[in-house]
N, C-alpha and C positions, 0 to 999 in steps of 0.2 A: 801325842803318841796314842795308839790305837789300843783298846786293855789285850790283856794275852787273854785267848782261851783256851784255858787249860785243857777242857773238852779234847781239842786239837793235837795232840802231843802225843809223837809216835806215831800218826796216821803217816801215808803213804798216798802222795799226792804226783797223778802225770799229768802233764802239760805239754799238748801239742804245739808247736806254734812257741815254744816259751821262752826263744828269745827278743822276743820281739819289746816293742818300748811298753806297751799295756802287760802282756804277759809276763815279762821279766819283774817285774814290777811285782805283781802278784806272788811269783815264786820265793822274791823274796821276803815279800813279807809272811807269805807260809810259811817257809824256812823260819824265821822270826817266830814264829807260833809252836815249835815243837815240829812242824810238818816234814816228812824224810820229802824232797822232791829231785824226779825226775821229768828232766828239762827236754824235748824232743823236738830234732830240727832236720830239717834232710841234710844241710852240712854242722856235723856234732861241733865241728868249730867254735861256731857261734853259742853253743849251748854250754862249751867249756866256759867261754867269756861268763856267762851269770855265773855257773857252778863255785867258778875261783871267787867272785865276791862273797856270793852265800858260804864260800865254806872259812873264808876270811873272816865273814861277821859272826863264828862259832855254828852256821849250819850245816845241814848235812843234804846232799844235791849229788845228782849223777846227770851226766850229759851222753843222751842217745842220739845216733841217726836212725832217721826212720821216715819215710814218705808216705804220709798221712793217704796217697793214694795207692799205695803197694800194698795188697793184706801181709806177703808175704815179709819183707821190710819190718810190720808190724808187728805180725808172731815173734818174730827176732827180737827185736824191744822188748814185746811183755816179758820174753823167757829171761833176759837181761836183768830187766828191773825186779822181776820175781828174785830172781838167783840173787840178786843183790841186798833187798830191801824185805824180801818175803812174803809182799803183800801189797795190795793195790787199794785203797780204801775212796780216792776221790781223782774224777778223770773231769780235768779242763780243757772242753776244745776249742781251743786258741790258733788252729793253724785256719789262714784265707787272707784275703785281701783281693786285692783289684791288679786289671794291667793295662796297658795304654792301645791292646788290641780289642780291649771292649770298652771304650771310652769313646762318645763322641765329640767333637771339637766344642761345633754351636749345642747351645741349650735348648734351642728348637728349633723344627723343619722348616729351612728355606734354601730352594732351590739354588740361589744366587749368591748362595756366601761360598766363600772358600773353606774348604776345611773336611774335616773325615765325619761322614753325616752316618746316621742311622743303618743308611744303605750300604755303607761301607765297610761297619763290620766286620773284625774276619772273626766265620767261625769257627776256626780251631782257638783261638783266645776266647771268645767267648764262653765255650764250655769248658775251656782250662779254667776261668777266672766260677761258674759255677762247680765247677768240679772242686776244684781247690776249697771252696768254702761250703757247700752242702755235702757233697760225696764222700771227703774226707772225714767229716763228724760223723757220719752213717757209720762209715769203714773203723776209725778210732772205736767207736760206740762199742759195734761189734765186737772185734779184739778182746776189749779189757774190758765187756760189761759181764765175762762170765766170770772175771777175777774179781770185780765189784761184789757180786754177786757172795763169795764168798765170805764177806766182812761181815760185820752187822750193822753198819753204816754207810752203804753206799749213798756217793753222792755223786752226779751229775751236773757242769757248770755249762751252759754254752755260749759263743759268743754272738749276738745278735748284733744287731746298728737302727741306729733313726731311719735309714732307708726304709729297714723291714716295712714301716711302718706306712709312710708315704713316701713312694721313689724318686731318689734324687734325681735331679738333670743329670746328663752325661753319660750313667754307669746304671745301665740297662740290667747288665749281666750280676750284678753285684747285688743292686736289687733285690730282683728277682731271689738268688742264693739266700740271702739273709733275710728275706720272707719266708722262705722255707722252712727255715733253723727255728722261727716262733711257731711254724706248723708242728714241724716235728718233734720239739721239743715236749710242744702238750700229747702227743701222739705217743712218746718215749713213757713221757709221764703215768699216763691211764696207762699203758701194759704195762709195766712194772711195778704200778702200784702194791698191790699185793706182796710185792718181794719186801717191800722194805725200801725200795732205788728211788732214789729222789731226783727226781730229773727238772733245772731250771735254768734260766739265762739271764746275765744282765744285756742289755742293751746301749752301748757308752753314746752319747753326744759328739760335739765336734772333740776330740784329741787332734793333736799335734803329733804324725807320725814318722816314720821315712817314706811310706806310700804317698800320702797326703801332702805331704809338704809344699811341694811344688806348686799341687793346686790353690793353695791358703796362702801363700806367704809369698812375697818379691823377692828377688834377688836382694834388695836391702832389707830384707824383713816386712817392710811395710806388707798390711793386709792387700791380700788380689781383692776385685770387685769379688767373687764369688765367698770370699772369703768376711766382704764386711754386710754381704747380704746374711750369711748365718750369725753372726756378732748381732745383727738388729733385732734376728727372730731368735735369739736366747735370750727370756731374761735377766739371766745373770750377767750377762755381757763379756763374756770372756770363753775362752777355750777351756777344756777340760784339761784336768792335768793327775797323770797317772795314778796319783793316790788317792784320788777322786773315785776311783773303781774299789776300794781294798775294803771299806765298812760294807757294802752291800754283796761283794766275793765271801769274807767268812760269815756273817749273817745266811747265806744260803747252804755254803757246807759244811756248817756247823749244826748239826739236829737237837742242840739244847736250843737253840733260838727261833730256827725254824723245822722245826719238826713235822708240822703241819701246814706245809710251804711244797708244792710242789706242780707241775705244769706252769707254771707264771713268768713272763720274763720282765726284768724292773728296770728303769730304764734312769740310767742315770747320766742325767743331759740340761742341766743348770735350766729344766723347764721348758724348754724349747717344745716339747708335744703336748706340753698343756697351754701354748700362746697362739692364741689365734692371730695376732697379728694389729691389732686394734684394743 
């Protein structure tokens, strides 16, 4: 069990994106920590589903809709969770992922295979699939970095990927977006320094998600090839697994621990970008 930090308690934490299996995850363990949190999904639905476990396990969670790409959407949310909670002290951006419109079949160009190549992209998925994960963090940012602003703790989390790092096969577009997200992040970082705003991101490893699945896992479960090529180059050998994210999440927006912690994003991935392979 993870120690409480007491620090934590009564903060006022949003989460874009926060039903998802990583993020869910996280809310609730903030919940768990004292943290008031508001879950945010463009269908509130989904955001119900955490809110009723968090508020079953004695925490306190509100479920918004809101489209991480609408400012307007947005303002609506912050005035919500304002009016609700009174205060915004740490903002997760959690909402992105991939789609099968910027996904190429083959891993690499050849003319001769079947399959949806490079060239075939369509770009209105593609900039959905960057939009959805860099535009959206800007847009969130925006919103609720002037309600940050007014705490004495703002904190900043964002969500990066191994991609950022070196780009997968396939997922051009995704890429790309979450190379950005460690641009930006140190970019968020230096201008707000001065406030007080701590802006940083973890970077998770392979998870096992509902976007992903497909590509990692067989119909019987068994690992896809692509999936036992990443198993060789982790060395832990195994997938990550959501609680895997939760010591390096309150470690960053907690400022008793990291206080002098920010532009940095820490990449929690059983090793995998420290193995060269050999």
């Amino acid at each position: 069990m993870i120690p409480i930090h007491d620090n934590l308690k009564g903060r006022v934490a949003v989460i874009t994106g926060g039903s998802g299996i990583l993020c869910s995850e996280m809310a609730r363990e903030l919940a768990r920590q004292g943290v008031k949190v508001a879950i945010l999904n463009r269908n509130a639905e989904k955001g119900r589903e955490i809110v009723d476990s968090i508020q079953e396990a004695g925490g306190t969670a509100l479920a918004v809709a809101a489209d991480v790409l609408d400012r307007t959407s947005l303002e609506q949310a912050k005035k919500e969770i304002v009016d609700q909670f009174g205060r915004i002290d740490i903002l997760i951006n959690g909402a992105g992922g991939n789609h099968p419109d910027a996904v190429t079949d083959p891993e690499s160009y050849d003319e001769q295979e079947e399959g949806k190549t490079f060239f075939d992209l369509d770009e209105n998925g593609f900039s959905n699939v960057f939009s959805t994960n860099f535009t959206g963090t800007f847009l969130a940012t925006q919103v609720f970095g002037k309600e940050l602003l007014k705490t004495g703790t703002p904190s900043i989390l964002n969500l990066s990927s191994m991609s950022s790092y070196s780009p997968l096969t396939k997922v051009p577009a995704y890429s790309a977006a979450k190379a950005s997200i460690n641009n930006f992040t140190m970019w968020l970082a230096v201008h707000f320094a001065e406030t007080g705003m701590r802006v940083n991101a973890i970077a998770p490893g392979f998870f096992l998600t509902t976007q992903n699945r497909d590509l990692l896992l067989n119909e019987d479960g068994s690992h896809t090839a692509r999936s036992t090529k990443i198993i060789t180059a982790t060395p832990m050998k195994r997938f990550g697994k959501p609680e895997d994210l939760l010591g390096a999440m309150l470690f960053l927006v907690d400022e008793s621990c990291s206080g002098f912690v920010t532009g940095t994003t820490i990449q929690v991935d059983g090793g995998f970008m420290a193995y060269s392979g050999v």
